[in-house]
N, C-alpha and C positions, 0 to 999 in steps of 0.2 A: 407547565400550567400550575402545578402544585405550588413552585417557590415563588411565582406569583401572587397566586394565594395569600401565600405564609407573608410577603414582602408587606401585599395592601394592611393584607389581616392587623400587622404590627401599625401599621400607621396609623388606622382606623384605628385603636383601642390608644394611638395617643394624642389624639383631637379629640377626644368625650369631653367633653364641658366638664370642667375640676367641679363646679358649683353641685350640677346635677348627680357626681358621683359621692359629691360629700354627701347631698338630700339622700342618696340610698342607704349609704354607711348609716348615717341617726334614725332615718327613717323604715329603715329593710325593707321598702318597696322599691321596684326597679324604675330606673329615669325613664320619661315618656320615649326618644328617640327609640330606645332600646325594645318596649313594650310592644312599639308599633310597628315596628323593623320584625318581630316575633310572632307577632299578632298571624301572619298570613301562610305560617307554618300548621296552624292550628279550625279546624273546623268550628263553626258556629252550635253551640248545643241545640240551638232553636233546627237549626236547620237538620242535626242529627235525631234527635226525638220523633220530628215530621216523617223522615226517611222510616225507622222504624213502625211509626203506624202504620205509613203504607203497605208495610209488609207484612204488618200483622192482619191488616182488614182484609189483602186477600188471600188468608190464609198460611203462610210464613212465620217462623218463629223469630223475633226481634228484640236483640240484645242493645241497649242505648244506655254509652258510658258519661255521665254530665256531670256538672255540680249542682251546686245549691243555689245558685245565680240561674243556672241555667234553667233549670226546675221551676222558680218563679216565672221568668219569662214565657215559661209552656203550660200554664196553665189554664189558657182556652183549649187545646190539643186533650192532656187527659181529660177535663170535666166534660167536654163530648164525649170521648172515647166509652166515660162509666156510662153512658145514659145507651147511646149504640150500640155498645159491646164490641168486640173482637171475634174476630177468625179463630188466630192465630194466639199463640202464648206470647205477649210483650211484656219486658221489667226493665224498667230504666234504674239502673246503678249508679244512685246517686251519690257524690263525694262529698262528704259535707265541711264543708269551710268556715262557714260565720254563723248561720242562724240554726239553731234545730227544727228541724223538717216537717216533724210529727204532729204538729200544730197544724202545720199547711195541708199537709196529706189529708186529712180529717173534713179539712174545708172544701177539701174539692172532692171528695166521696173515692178518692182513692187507696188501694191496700197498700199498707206500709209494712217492711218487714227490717227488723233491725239485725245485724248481721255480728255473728260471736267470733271472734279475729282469732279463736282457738279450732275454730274447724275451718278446711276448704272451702273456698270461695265457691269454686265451682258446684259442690252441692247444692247450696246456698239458691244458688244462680238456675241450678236445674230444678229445683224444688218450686221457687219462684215462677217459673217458664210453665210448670205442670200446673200449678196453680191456677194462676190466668188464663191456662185454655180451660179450666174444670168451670172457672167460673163466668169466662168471658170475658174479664176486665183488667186491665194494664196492671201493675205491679211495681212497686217502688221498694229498689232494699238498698235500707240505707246505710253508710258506711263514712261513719268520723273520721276524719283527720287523723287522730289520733290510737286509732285501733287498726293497727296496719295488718293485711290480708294474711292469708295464714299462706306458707309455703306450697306452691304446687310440686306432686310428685306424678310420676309418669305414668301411675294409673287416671289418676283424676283427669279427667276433661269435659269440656259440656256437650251435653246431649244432643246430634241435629236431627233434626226429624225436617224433611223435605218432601212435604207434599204438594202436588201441579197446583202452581197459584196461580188462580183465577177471581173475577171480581162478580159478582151478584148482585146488582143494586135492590132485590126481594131476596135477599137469603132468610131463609125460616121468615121471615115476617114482612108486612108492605113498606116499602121505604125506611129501608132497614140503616142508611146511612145518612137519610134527613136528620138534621139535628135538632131542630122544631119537632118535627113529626115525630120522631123519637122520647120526646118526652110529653105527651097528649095524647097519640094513641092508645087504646085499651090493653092492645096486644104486647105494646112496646111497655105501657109500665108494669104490665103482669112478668113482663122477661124479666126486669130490671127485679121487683121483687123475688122474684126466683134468684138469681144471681146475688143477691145482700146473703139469701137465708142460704144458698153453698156457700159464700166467704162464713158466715158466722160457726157453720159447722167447721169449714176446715181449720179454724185457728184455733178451735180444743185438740187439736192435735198433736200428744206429745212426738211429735218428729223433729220441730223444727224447735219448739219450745220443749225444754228438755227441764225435768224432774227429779231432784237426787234428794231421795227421803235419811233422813238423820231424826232429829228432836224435832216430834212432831209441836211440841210446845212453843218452840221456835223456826219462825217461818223467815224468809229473806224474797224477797221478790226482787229480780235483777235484771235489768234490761242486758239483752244478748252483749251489745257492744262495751256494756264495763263487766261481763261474767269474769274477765281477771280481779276482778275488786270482788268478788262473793265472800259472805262468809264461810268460813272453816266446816263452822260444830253446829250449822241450821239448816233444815230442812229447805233448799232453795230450787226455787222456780225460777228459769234463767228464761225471758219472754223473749222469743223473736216475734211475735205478731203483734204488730202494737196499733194497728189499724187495719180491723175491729181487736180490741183486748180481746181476748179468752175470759169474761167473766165468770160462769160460771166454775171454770178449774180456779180464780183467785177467791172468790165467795170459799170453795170447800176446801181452800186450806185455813182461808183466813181465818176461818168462823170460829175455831178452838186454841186457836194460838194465844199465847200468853205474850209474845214477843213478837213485833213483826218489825221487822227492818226493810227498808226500800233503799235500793240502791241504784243509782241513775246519772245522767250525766244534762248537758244543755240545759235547759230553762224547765227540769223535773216535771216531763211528759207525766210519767206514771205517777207522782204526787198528785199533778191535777186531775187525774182521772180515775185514781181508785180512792180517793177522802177516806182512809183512816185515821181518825183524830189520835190512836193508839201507837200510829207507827213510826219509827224511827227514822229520819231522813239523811242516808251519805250519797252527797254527790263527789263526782268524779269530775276534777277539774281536767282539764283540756292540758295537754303537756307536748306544745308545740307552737311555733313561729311560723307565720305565713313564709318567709322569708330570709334567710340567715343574712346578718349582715356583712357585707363584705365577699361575699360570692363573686368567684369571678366568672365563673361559666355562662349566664346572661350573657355577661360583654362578648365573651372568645366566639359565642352563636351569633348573635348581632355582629359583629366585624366580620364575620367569615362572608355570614350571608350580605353583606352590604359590598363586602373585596368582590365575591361571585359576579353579583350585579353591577359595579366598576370593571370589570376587566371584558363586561357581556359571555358569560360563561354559563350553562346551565349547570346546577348542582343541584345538589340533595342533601340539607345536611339533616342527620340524624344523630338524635337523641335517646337517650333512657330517659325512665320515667322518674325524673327531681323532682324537688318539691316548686321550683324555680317554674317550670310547665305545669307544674299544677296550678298554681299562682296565677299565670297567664291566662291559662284559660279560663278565667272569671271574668 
């Protein structure tokens, strides 16, 4: 069955349309046959997001790995979610590809949490998880392209917690998962106000946004995911909550500093949001390709699974995690 395989496999990789394979080579996006021959390897973010709610509304913790594509697409799914609240701890790990996030996050009343590629993911991810049950509401930690996850070691893992999930259509309050009703009853927007004022207190917390005093005269505010860009010899504040800011911890540094520098990446989240006309703007440009051109791994997956499907074979082909399936799943 194997040299089969191997036999179709070669044929198939030398029938590709030369035209389509030149558009990949200039263009470093991969030719449609191939995309869509790939495409069914791969789950829908919409439909993975959904899977998670359900598990966090009755009570389940839910981990939901997406892009930034995907994120748009979901978001009638969270902006209920903030108004109903949660069971369960939900954070959708979103990959960010093309747009920064931070902007959207905001629009749909959802916490964002920007993630420092110099600590465990898994922290990150469990910190997130306790969050959203303290406050009730979904959780978004976002993670660039270009800020690759930090190495796991064999202590780190994430937390489960597995409590009998059951559904309550009156938990704690009446129609608790109307989404109308949810935002018009009394009961329902006193929870929701409750839940803003726990998120507001938990992002003064230096746990996640982390604090390393130097020259108080000079202050660096830096978003988690460029903290390898900080300065040296400044007192920096490295933000991972960036939906709600921690204003008051950026007010009492900022208030005396002589020097403030911001450091940030995408369309400068934190410029627009903290207006110091004083302070100094480095962004972090983006240092990476959707796509390298000339990869051959696309095709050898595409042929394999196209040979599988000519010979009437079931297979399984598996992958690691390239940038090539990152790509695709957009």
């Amino acid at each position: 069955m194997l040299s089969q395989v191997l036999q179709k496999t070669s044929e198939i990789l030398s029938t590709l349309p030369k035209a389509e394979t030149d558009h990949f080579l200039a263009s470093r996006t991969l030719p449609y046959p191939v995309q869509k021959q790939l495409e069914k390897f791969l789950e829908k973010g919409e439909a993975i997001l959904a899977k998670a709610a359900g598990y966090s509304i009755v009570g389940k913790r839910a981990l939901a790995l997406i892009t930034d594509r995907d994120l748009y697409s979901n978001t009638s799914i969270l902006k209920s979610l903030s108004f109903t609240g949660i069971r369960g701890g939900l954070t959708a790990v979103v990959l960010e590809l093309f747009e920064d996030i931070r902007f959207f996050t905001e629009k749909i009343h959802t916490p964002c949490i920007d993630y420092d590629p110099r600590k465990p993911l898994t922290s990150y991810v469990n910190k997130a998880l306790e969050y959203s049950e303290a406050s009730e509401l979904p959780f978004i930690l976002r993670i660039p392209l270009y800020s690759p996850a930090h190495a796991e070691t064999e202590t780190e893992h994430v937390e489960r917690v597995s409590p009998r999930p059951y559904f309550n259509k009156h938990w704690l309050r009446p129609y608790r998962w109307n989404i109308i009703a949810s935002r018009t009853l009394p009961k329902c927007i006193e929870d929701h106000k409750r839940n803003i004022k726990v998120l507001e207190e938990l992002c003064e917390e230096l746990e996640l946004n982390q604090l390393e005093e130097k020259d108080p005269k000079k202050v660096a505010i830096v978003s988690a995911s460029c903290s390898r860009e900080a300065p040296e010899d400044e007192t920096t504040l490295i933000l991972a909550f960036m939906n709600p800011l921690p204003k008051k911890t950026i007010e009492e540094l900022t208030a005396k500093a002589e020097k403030i520098t911001i450091v940030d990446s995408g369309r400068l989240y934190l410029k627009e949001k903290i207006r110091l006309d004083k302070a100094t703007v480095k962004k972090v440009e983006k240092k990476y390709e959707k796509t390298c051109g000339g990869c051959p791994f696309p095709y050898l997956l595409y042929a394999i699974a196209k040979a599988l499907d000519e010979i009437n074979e079931v297979g399984v082909v598996c992958t690691d995690t390239n940038c090539h399936v990152i790509t695709l799943s957009t």
